[in-house]
C-alpha positions as CSV (number, residue, x, y, z in Angstrom):
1,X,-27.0,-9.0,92.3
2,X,-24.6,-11.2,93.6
3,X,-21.6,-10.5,95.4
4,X,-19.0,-13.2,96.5
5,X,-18.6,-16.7,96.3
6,X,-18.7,-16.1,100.0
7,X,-21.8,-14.6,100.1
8,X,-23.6,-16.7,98.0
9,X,-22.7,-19.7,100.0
10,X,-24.1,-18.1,103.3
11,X,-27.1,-17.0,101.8
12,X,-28.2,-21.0,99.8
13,X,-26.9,-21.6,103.5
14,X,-29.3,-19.4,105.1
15,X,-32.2,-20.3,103.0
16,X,-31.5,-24.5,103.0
17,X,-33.7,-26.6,105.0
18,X,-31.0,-27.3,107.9
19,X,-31.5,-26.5,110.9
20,X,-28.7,-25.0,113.6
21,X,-30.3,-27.5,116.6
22,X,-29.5,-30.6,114.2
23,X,-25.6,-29.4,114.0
24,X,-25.3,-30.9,110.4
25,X,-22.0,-32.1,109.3
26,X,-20.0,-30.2,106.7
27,X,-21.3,-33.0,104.0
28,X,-24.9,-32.2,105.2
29,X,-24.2,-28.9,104.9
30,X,-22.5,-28.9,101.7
31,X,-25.4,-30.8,99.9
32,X,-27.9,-28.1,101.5
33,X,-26.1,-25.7,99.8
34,X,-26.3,-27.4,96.3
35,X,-30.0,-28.2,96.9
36,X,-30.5,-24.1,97.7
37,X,-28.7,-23.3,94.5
38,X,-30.4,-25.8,92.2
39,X,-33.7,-24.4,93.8
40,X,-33.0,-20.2,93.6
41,X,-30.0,-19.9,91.2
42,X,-27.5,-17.4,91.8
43,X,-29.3,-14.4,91.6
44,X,-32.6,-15.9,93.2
45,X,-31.0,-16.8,96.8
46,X,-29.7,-13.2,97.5
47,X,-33.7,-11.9,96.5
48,X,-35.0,-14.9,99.0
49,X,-32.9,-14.2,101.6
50,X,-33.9,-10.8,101.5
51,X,-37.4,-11.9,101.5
52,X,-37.1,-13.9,104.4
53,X,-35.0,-11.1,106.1
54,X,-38.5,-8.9,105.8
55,X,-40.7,-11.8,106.7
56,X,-39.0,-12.9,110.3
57,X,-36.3,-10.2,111.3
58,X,-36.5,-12.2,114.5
59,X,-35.1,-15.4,113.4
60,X,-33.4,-14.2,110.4
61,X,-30.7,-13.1,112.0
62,X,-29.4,-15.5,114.6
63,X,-30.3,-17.9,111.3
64,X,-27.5,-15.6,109.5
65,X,-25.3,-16.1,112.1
66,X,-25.0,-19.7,112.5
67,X,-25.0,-19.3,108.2
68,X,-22.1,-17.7,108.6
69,X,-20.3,-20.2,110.8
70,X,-21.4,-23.2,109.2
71,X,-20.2,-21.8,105.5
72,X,-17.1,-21.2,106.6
73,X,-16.3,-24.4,108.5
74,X,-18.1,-26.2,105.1
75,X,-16.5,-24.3,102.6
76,X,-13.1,-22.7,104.4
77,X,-11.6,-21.7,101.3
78,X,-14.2,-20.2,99.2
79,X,-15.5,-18.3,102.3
80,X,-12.3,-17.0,102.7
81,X,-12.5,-15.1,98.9
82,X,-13.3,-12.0,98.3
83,X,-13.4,-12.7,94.7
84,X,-17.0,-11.8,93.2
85,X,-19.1,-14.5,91.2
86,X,-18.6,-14.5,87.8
87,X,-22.1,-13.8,85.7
């Protein structure tokens, strides 16, 4: 099920093909984010993530982290929401 607009950017975030060493621009970022969503849907990136979560705890969660930090600088206002998604 998923949450908030916030959440569901971190987690396409989390499960895009950009990697935290590259330090990918906001635009980079915001495209990754598209791609994630066109890939999983809505509902599909909070099961992946949770699949990946169970496949490598070890880098799933620094990986979250940086998620975090680059959803927020990419999409300040809609990380700042705490309004849910609409179904």
């Amino acid at each position: 099920m998923v949450g908030t607009w916030s959440e569901l950017i971190v987690e396409a975030l989390f499960l895009s093909d950009l990697q935290p060493s590259e330090r990918p621009s906001v635009g980079a970022a915001r495209a990754a984010v598209k791609r994630s969503l066109l890939r999983h849907g809505r509902e599909g990136c909070a099961a992946a993530a949770a699949a990946e979560f169970f496949d490598h705890l070890d880098t799933a969660v620094p990986r979250m982290c940086w998620a975090r930090g680059m959803a927020a600088e990419a999409f300040p206002t809609m990380c700042l929401s705490k309004a849910p998604v609409a179904a």
